[in-house]
Rosetta silent file (secondary structure, phi, psi, omega in degrees, C-alpha in Angstrom):
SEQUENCE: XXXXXXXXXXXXXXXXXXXXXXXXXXXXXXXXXXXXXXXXXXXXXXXXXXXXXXXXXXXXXXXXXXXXXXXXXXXXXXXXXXXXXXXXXXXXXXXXXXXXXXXXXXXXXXXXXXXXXXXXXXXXXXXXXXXXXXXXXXXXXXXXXXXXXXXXXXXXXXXXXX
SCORE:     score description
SCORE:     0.000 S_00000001
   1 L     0.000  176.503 -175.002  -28.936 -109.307   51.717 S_00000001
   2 H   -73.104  -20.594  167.361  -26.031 -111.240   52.458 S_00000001
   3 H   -53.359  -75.522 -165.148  -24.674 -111.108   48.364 S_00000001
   4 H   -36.890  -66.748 -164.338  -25.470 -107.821   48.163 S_00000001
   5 H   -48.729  -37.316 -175.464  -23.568 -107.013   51.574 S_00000001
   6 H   -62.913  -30.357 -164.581  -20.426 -109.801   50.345 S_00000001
   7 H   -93.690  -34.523  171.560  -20.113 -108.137   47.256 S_00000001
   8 H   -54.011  -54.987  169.698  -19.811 -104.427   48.991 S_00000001
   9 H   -54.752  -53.660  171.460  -16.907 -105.883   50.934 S_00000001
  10 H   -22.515  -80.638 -168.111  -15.592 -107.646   48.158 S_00000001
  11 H   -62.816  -36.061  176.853  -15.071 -104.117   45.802 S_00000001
  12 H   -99.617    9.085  175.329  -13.845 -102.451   48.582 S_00000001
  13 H   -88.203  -13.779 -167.392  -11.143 -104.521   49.782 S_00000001
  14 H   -81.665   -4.398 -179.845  -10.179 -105.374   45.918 S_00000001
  15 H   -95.511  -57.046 -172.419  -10.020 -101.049   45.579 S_00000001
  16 H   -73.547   -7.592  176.604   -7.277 -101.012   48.718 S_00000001
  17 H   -92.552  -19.727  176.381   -5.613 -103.914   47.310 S_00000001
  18 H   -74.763  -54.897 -174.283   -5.817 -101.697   43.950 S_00000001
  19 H   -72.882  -75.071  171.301   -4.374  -98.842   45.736 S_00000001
  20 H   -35.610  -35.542  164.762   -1.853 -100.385   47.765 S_00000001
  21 H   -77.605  -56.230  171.546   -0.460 -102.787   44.853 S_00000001
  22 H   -24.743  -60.779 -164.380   -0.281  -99.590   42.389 S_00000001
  23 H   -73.036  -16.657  178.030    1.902  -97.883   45.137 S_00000001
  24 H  -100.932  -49.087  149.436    4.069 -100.937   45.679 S_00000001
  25 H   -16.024  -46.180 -179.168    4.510 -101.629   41.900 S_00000001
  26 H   -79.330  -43.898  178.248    5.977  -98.018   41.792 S_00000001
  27 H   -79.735  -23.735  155.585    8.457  -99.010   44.333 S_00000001
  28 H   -20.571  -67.458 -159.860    9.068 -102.111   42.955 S_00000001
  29 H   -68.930  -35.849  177.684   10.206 -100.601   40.094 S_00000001
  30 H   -53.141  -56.962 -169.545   12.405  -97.697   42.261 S_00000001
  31 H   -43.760  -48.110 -150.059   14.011 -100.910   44.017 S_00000001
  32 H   -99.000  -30.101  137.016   15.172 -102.526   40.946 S_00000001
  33 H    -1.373  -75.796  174.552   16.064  -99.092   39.942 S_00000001
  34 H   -53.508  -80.047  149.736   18.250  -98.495   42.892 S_00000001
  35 H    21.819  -90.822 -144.208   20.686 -101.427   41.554 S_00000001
  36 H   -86.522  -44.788  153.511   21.616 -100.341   38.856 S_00000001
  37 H   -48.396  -34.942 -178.243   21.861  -96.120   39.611 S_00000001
  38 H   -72.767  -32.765  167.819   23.826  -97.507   42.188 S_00000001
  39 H   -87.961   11.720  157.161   26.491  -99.005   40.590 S_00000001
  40 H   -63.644 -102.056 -156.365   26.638  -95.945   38.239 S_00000001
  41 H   -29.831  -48.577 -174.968   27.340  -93.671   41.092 S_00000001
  42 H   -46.523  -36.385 -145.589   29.840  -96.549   42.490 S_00000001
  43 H  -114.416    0.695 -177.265   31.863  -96.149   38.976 S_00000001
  44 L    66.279   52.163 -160.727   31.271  -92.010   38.825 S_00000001
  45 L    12.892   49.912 -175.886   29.244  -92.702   35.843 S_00000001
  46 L   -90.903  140.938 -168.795   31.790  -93.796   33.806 S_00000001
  47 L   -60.221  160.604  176.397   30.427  -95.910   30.498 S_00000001
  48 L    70.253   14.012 -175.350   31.352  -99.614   30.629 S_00000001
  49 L  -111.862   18.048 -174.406   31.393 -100.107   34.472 S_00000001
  50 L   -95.086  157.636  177.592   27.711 -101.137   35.365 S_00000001
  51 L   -94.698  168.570  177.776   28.156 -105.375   35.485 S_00000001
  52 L  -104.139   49.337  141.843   24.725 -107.104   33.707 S_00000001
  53 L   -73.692   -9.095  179.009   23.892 -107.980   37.598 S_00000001
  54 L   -82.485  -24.000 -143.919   21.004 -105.509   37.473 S_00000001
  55 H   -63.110  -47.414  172.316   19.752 -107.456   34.110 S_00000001
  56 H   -59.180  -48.898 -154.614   17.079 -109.372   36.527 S_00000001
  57 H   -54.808  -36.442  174.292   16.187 -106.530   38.463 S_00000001
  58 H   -45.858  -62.580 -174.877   15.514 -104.732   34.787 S_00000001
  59 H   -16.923  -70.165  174.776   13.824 -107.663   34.024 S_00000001
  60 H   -60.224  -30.566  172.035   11.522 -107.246   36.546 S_00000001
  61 H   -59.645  -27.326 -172.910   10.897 -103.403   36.598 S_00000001
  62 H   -84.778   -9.754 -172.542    9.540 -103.578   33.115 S_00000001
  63 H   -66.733  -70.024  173.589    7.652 -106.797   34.346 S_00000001
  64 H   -31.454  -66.488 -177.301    5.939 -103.971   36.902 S_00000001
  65 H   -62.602  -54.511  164.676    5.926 -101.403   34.777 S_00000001
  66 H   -62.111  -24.179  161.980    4.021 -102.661   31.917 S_00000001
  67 H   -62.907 -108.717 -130.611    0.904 -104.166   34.620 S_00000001
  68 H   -70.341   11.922  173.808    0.659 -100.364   35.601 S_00000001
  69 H  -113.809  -52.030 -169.445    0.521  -99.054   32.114 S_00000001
  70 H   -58.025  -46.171  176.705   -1.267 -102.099   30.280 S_00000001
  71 L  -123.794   10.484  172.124   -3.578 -102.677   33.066 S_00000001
  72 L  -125.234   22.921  176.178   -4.119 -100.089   35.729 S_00000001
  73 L    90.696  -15.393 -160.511   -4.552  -97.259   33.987 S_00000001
  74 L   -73.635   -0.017  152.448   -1.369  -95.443   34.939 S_00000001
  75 L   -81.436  148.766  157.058   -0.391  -93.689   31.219 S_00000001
  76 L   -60.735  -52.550 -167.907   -2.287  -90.931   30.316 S_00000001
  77 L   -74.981  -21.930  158.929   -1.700  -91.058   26.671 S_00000001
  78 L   -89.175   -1.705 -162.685   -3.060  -94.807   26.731 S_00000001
  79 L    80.540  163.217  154.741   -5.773  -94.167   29.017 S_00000001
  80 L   -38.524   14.286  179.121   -8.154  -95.691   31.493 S_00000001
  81 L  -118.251  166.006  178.509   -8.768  -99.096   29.692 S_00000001
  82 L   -82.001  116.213 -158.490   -6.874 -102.372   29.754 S_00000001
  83 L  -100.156   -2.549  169.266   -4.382 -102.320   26.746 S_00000001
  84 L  -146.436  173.669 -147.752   -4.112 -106.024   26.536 S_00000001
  85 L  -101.472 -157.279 -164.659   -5.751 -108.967   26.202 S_00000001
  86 L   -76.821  -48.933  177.254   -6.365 -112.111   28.983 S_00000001
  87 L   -64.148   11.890 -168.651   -2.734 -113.276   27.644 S_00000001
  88 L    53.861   37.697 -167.728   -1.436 -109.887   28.276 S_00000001
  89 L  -108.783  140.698 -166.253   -1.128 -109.244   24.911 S_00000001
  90 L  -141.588  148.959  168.157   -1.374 -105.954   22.782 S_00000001
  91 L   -56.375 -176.252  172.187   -1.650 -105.408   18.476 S_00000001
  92 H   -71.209  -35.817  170.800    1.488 -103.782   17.620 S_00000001
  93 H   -62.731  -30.875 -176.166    0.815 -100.517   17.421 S_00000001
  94 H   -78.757  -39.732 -123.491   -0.535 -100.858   21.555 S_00000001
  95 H  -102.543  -50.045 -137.859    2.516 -102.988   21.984 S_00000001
  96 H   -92.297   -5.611 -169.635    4.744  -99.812   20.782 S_00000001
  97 H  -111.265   -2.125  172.298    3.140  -97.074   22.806 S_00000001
  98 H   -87.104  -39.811  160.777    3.635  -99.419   25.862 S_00000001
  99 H   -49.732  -49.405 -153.511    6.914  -99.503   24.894 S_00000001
 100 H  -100.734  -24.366 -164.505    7.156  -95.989   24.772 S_00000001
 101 H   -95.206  -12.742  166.903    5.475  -94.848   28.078 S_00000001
 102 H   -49.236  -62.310 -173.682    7.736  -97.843   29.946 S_00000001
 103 H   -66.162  -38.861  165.936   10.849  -96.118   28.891 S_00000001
 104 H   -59.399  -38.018  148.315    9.320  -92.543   29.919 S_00000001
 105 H   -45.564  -28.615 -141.206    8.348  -94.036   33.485 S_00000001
 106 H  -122.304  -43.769  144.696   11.312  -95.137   33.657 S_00000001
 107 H   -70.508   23.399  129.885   13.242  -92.149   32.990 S_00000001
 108 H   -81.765  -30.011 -179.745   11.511  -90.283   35.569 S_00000001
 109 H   -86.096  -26.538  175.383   11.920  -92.766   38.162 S_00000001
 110 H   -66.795  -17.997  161.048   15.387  -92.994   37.422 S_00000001
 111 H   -38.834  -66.703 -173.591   15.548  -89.177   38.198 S_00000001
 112 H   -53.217  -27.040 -157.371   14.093  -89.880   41.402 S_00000001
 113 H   -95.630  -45.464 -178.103   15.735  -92.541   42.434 S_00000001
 114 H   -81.687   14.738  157.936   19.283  -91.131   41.488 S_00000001
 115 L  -117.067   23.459 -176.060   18.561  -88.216   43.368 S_00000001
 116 L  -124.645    0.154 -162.783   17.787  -89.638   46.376 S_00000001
 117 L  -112.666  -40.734  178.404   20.736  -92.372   46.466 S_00000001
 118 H   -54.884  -51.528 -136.031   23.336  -88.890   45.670 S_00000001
 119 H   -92.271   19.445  174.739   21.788  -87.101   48.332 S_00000001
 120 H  -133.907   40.013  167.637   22.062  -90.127   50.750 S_00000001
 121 H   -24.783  -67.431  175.448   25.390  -91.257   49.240 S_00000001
 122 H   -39.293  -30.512 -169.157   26.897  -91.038   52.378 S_00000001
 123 H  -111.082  -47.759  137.182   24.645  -93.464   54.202 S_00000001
 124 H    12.587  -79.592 -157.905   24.596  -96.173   51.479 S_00000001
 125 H   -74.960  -16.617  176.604   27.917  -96.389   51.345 S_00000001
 126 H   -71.271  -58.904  162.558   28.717  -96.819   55.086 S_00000001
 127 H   -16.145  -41.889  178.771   25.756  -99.595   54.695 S_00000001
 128 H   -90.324  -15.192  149.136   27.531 -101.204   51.808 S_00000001
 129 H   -34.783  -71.849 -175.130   30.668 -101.080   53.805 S_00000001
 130 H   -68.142  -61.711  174.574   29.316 -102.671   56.708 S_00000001
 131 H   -44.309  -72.070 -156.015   27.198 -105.451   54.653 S_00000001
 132 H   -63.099  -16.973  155.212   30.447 -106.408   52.891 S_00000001
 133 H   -97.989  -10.436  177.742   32.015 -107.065   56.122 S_00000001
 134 H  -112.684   32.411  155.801   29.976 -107.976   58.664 S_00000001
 135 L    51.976  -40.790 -172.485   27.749 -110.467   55.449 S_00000001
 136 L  -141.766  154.657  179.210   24.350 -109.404   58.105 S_00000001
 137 L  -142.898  156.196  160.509   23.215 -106.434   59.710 S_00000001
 138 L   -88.278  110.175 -122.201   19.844 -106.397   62.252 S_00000001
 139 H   -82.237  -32.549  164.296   17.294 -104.171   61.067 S_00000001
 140 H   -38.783  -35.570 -170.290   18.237 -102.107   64.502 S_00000001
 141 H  -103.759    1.194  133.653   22.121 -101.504   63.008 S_00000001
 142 H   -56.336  -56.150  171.997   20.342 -100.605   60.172 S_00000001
 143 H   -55.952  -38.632  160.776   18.308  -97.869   61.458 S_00000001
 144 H   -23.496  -74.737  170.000   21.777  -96.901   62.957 S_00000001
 145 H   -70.544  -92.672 -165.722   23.804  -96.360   60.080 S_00000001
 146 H   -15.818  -32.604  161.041   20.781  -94.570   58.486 S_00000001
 147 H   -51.054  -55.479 -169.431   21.002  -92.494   61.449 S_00000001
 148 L   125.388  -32.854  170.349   24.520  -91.236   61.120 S_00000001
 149 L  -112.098 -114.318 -156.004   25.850  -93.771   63.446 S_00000001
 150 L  -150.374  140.928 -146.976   28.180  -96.332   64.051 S_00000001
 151 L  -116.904  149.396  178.207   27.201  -99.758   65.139 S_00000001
 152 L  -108.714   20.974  147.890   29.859 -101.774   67.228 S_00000001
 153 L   -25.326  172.512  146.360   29.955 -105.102   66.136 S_00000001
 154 L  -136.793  138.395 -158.814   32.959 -106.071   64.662 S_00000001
 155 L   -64.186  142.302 -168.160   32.995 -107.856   61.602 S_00000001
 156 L    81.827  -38.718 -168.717   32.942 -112.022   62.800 S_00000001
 157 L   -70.236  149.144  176.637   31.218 -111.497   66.239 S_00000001
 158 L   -41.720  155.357 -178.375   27.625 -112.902   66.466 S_00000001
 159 L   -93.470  133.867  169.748   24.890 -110.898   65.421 S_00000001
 160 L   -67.227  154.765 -168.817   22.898 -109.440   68.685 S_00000001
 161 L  -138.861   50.999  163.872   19.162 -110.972   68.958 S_00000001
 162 L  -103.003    0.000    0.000   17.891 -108.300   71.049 S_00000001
């Protein structure tokens, strides 16, 4: 019948919207990531030179990160169940093991992420370069720099709108 059939569609687009938020949630958290490994690398990882400008982006990774631990299953050690309640809420003991698999996510992604921003140092920084002087780049003189090359604006002329 027409339930039955609504409700088939239903579960599977709410499974690719499962899959597809999971997988963006992990880059979320890479994104917000990125920030803050970056101005490490900017300072040669010397202590006292990251600024608290990353402080939202933290904000947010752990916002991300706990929804994939609390509620989508994604620790092992808590399992397949929902670890909080409709308020997003966990006893203490839940609360502390949430706690603990955040910060282990989180050192692993920071691996990843700070080994991908070394080994594309080089393109970053022309990018970061560029940004601070020409304020906009066109997702074309993006692909550019990413590329290796060299885009020929000069910093004040209009941005092209091809």
């Amino acid at each position: 019948g027409i339930n039955a059939e609504y409700g088939k569609q239903w579960y599977q687009r709410r499974v690719r919207e499962a899959v597809v938020s999971t997988q963006s949630t992990g880059a979320q958290i890479d994104i917000a990531l990125g920030g803050r490994v970056g101005e490490e690398l900017l300072a040669n990882f010397e202590a006292n030179k990251v600024t608290t400008g990353c402080s939202s982006d933290m904000r947010s990774a752990t916002y991300y990160a706990e929804a994939l631990i609390k509620t989508c299953g994604y620790s092992k050690r808590i399992g397949l169940i929902q670890a909080a309640d409709r308020n997003n809420e966990a006893d203490d003991l839940t609360e502390q093991i949430v706690h603990e698999e955040v910060k282990k996510l989180f050192d692993e992604r920071y691996e990843v992420v700070k080994s991908e921003l070394i080994k594309h140092k080089k393109v970053w920084l022309s990018l970061t370069d560029h940004l601070a002087s020409h304020k906009t780049l066109t997702g074309g003189e993006v692909k550019i720099l990413f590329g290796g090359g060299k885009i020929n604006r000069k910093p004040g002329d209009p941005i092209p709108s091809h």
